[in-house]
Every structure is written in structure tokens, then in C-alpha cells.
N, C-alpha and C positions, 0 to 999 in steps of 0.2 A: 791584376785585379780590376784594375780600369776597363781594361776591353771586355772581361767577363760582365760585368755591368751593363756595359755597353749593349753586349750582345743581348741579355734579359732585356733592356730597353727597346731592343729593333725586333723582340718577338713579342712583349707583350703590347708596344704600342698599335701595332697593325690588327693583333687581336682585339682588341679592346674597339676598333673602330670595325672590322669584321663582323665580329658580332651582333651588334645593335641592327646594322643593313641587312645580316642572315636573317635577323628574328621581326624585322618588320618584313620581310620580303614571305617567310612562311607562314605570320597573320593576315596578309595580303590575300595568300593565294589559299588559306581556310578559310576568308569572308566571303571569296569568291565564288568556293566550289561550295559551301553552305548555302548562299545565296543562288545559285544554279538551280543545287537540290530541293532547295523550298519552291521554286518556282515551278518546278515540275508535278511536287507535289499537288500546289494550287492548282496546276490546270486540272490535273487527276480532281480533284476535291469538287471542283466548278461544274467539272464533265458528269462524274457519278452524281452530284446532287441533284443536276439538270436531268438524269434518265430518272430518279428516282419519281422526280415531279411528275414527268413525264407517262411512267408507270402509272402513276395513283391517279391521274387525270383518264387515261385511257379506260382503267378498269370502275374510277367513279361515272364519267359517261357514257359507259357503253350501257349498262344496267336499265337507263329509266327508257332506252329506244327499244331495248329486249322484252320489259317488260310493255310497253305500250303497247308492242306487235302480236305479245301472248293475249293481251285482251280484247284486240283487233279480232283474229282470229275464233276466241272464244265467243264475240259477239256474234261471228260470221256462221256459226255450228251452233247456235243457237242455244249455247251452255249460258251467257251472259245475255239478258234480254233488256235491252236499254229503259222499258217501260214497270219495269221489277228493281226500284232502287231499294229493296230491304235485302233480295240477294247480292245484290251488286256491294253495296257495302260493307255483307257480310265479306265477301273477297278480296275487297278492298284492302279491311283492314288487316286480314290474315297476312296479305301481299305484304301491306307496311312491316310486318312485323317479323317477316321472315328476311325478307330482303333489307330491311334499313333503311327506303327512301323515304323520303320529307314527307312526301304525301301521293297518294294517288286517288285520280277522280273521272268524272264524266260527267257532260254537261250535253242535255239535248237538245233538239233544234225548239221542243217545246217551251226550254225554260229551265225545265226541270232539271237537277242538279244533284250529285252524289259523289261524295269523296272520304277520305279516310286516313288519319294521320297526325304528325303534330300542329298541334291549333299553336297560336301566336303566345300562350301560356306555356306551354310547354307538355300539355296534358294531350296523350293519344284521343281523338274521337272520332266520330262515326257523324258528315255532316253534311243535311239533307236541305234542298230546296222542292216542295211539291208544291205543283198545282191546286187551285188556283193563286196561292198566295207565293206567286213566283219572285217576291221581293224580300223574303225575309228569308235566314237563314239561321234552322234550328242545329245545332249542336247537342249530341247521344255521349252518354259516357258507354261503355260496351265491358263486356264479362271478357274471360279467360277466349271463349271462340268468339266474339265478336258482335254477341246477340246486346241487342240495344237496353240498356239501361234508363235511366235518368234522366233529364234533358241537361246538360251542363249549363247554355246559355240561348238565346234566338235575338239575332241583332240584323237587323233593317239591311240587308245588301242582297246583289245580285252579283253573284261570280263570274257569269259568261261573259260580263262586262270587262273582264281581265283580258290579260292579251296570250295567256295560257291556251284561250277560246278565240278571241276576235285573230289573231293573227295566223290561227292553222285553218280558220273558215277562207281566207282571204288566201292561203297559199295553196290548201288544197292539196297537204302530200305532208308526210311524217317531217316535223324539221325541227330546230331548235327556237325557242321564242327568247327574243330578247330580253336579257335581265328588265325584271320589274317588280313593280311592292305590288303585295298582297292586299286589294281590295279592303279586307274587313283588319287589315292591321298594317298599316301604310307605312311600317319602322321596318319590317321585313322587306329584305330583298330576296327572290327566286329566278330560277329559269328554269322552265318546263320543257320535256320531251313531248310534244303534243303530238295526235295524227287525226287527220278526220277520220270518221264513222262513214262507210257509204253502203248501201247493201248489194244483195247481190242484181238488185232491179237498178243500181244505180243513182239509188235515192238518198240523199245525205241527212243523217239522222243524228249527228251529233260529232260531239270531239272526246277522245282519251287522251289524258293527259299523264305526268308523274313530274312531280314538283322536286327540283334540289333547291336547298337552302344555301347563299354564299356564304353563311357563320361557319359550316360545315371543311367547305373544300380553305377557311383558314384558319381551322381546327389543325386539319394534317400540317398546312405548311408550317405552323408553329409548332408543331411538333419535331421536325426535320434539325439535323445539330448539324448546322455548315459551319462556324466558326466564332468565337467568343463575340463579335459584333458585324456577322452575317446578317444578311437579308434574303430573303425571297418572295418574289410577289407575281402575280397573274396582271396580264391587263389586258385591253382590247388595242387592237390600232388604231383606235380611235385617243387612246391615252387615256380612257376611265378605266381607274382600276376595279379588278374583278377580287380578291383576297391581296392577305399580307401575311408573312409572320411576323411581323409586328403585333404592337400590343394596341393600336393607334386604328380604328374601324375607318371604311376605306368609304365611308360614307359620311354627312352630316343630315342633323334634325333640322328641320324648318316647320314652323305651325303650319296645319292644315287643318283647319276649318276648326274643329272643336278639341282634335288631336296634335298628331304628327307626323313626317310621312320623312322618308328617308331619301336623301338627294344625294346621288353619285359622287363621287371624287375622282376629278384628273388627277395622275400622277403628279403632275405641276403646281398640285396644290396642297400636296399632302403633306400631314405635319410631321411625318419622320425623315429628319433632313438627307440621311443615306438616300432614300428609295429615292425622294427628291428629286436631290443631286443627280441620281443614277436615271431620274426618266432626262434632265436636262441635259445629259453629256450622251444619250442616245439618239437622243432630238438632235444632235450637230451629227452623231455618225450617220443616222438616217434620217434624213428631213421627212420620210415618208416610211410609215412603219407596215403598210401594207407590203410595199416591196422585201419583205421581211421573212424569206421563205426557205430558208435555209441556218440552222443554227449558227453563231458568228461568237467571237470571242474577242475582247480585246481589254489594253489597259487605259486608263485614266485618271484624272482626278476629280475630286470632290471635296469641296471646301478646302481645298489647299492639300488632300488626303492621296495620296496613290492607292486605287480601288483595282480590283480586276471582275469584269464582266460576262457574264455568257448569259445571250440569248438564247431562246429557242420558240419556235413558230411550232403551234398545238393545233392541227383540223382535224375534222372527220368527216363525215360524210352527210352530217346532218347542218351544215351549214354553220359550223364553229371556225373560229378563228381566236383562239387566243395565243397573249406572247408571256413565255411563264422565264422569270430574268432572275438567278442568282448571283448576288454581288460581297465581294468579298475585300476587306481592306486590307492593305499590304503588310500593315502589321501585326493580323491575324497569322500571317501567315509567316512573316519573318522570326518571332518567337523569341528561341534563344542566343540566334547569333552574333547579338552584339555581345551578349555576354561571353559564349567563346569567342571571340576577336579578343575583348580584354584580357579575360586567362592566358591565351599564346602570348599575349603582349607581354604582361605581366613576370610568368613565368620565362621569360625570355630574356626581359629585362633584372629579372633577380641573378638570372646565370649571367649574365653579362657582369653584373657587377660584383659577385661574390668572384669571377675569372681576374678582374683587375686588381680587386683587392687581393687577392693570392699571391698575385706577378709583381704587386708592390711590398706586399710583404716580405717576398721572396727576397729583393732586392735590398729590400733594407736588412733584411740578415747578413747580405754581404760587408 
């Protein structure tokens, strides 16, 4: 009876130590190939979210260069006559309302001034600078086609003064203008498709323009679902950010004169600590963001966080350059796998010890 004992003893003791080594060694290598597969997933997640930016930027700026060149054109055939701004804004605002941009306008070499779109209220209008009084600008509420109404408002400004106008007189070719605030509503920021007017004698007779709004292009990216505490944001290589899906405006107010006018934000200074972090740990992989012409992807940290990164460099042909960076923290992406590691554990360790309690019980029946 003793060695029968015995021998229960030399099977169950190796088991009971077998065990336990099995069942950590198969939560080991389920953390592991878990933690593989989410990492694969992330780059998938990083890549697709980065094309989809990528998509909406292309097909949001391509529009206001298309349409610039249609009314280039239209002026050039003489459908569009720069010195006729009741027709012009009848076109105007059909164009706003078809296509969706911010605003489209023209501004002549005389002064004179016609555009059509959303005012800094929010209300579509139809809005005129004529001669002689080239310094005020009336504002038209307009009917179902366009025709002029009411006067909404007439406030003391000159638009050509904008850089919509002074910077395509100065370059002299279809190109993009530098984000800037809206003359008559200094909280708004824009950037215009502008192109000068030249006729066919060569004589320069004005600029067409077509205004995007930056509220607009971080409309979509807050729309975008990258991940429960994802980010996505636009910027220049200069480090001013262009949008955010944040909820955090990538701008600040400072008084200006009787108003307000809106003053840019470097990424360095912005109050959502991710994007932050994420422009500050960019800044050590590339000291120079211009060198930045090829999408890159990597991992990091941030505030003590494992993040993962992807850049992407955004041109055209119109003299853009932006870097549109989706940033994703590790733990978005890790999920549930700590909790299956504890399940294997667990369930591993309940067989382990309901196996020894058997082999002792067994034993003591002898």
C-alpha cells in the first residue's frame, strides 16, 4: 500500500508543478500573439484614417481652383463682365449654393468689389463694394435665384485690402493665399483660391477669388472615428495649426481695436495635451518639418503615454503644403487583452488546483 501511495505521490507532485509553467507559458504566448495582432491592426487604423484625410483634403481643395478657372474663363468670353456686379453676383451666389464654398468674389483693379456667400453671421448674402464709395461695404439678403433683396448690413471696409487680393496681384498666377482673417470679421480665419484677371490685350483688371473656411475642413476631421482618445489635426511646417478634431479651436482671440481678430496657434502651444505632446515628439524626429515629403510612421511617448503616429505630407499644385498627423494611444488600441491574459491565467489556474485537489483526495482514500 505504501508504494502505491508512493507512486500517486511521484505523479501527482510533478503535475501539480507542470501545470501552473503550462498555463503561464500559454498566457504568455496569448498576450503576445494578441498584442502582435492589435499592433497590426493599429497601423491598418493609422494608414486608412491617414488616406481618408487625405481624400477629403484633395477633393475639398481641388473645387475652389476649378471653380476660379470657370470664371477666369467666363470673364474671358465675355459671359462674366467685371464692370456688371449685379450679374456677377447673381453667379456668385448660384455658384455658393451649388457647390458649397465659403464664398466666392471679385475685386477690381478700380476698387470695386463683388462676392457672394456666408457673411461672418452665418446668413448667405450677396456683397457689393461700388464706386465712388469704394470704402464701405453693403451687404443684399438675395431671393430663391439670387436677385437682391434688402440690404442686410453696410460696414466701413475695403476687401481688396485682404490678402485674397494683395497676394495674387503680387504673384500674378492662380495660387493659394495664405491662411488669413476676414477683413470685415477679424475672428474668422480663411484661405482663398485666388487667380488674377488679365484680358486678352494683357491688361490686369482684377482678381477671382473663392474663400474656404478653416471651421469647415475641422468640421470633417471631428467627424472621423480613429479611436476612443484619437486625434487628428492639419498643420503647416511652419507648426501653426491649420484644424483639429479636437473640440479645442486652433486659434486664440486678442482685442483688436473696437473688436477681435483671431491669432494662429503653434502646435506647441496648444491646449490639447495629445496634439501637444504629438507636435513635441515630431519636433525631435524631425527638427525640420519641411523635409517632410514622404508619409512616416512611428511609436512614441507622450506624457509618460505610448502613442503611435503617422504622418503625412499634403501638396498640390497650387502652392500648398500641409502635414495632416493622425495619433493614436496604445491603449486605444490594446483593448481587451489584458483582460484575456487574466481569463487564460485564471482558468488555468482553477485546473491546476481542482487537478491537485483530486490527486490528494485520491490519496487520502487510500
Amino acid at each position: 500500500m505504501a508504494r502505491a501511495r508512493s507512486l500517486r505521490d511521484l505523479l501527482v507532485l510533478p503535475l501539480a508543478v507542470a501545470l501552473p509553467v503550462a498555463i503561464g507559458a500559454i498566457g504568455y504566448v496569448t498576450y503576445t500573439s494578441a498584442a502582435r495582432s492589435v499592433a497590426v491592426l493599429g497601423n491598418r487604423l493609422l494608414m486608412e484614417t491617414a488616406l481618408r484625410v487625405n481624400q477629403h483634403l484633395t477633393q475639398y481643395l481641388t473645387l475652389p481652383h476649378q471653380l476660379t478657372e470657370l470664371n477666369l474663363k467666363a470673364a474671358d468670353q465675355g459671359i462674366l463682365v467685371p464692370t456688371d456686379l449685379t450679374t456677377m453676383g447673381r453667379v456668385f451666389w448660384a455658384q455658393q449654393q451649388i457647390f458649397q464654398v465659403s464664398y466666392v468674389n471679385f475685386g477690381g483693379v478700380n476698387r470695386e468689389f463683388i462676392g457672394a456667400g456666408v457673411n461672418p453671421g452665418g446668413k448667405v448674402t450677396i456683397d457689393e463694394v461700388k464706386a465712388p464709395d469704394v470704402g464701405r461695404l453693403v451687404s443684399y439678403q438675395a431671393d430663391a435665384v439670387g436677385n437682391r433683396l434688402a440690404v442686410d448690413e453696410a460696414i466701413p471696409v475695403t476687401p481688396l485690402d485682404a490678402e485674397w487680393y494683395t497676394e495674387a496681384v503680387k504673384w500674378q498666377e492662380p495660387r493659394w493665399t495664405s491662411i488669413y482673417a476676414w477683413n470685415d470679421d477679424r475672428r474668422v480665419l480663411a484661405i482663398s483660391a485666388s487667380a488674377p484677371y488679365v484680358d486678352r490685350q494683357g491688361k490686369f483688371l482684377g482678381v477671382f477669388g473663392v474663400d474656404l473656411l478653416l471651421e469647415d475642413i475641422a468640421r470633417f476631421l471631428g467627424s472621423l472615428e480613429v479611436s476612443p482618445n484619437g486625434r487628428v489635426f492639419v498643420m503647416e511646417p511652419s507648426g501653426l495649426l491649420v484644424a483639429s478634431s479636437g473640440s479645442l479651436p486652433v486659434y486664440r482671440l486678442q482685442p483688436d481695436g473696437a473688436g477681435q481678430a483671431a491669432v494662429r496657434l503653434a502646435v506647441s502651444d496648444y491646449g490639447d495635451p495629445l496634439i501637444r505632446g504629438t507636435g513635441q515628439m515630431l519636433a525631435v524626429q524631425y527638427p525640420d518639418w519641411e523635409n517632410i515629403v514622404a508619409p512616416a510612421q512611428f511609436q512614441g511617448q507622450v506624457a509618460g503615454e505610448t502613442v503611435l503616429v503617422r504622418v503625412t505630407p499634403f501638396t498640390d499644385p497650387y502652392g500648398l503644403h500641409w502635414l495632416a498627423v493622425v495619433v493614436v494611444p496604445a491603449r486605444d488600441l490594446m483593448g481587451s487583452i489584458p483582460q484575456i491574459w487574466a481569463v487564460a491565467v485564471g482558468v488555468g489556474s482553477l485546473t491546476t488546483g481542482l487537478a491537485v485537489v483530486l490527486g490528494w483526495a485520491s490519496r487520502r482514500s487510500d
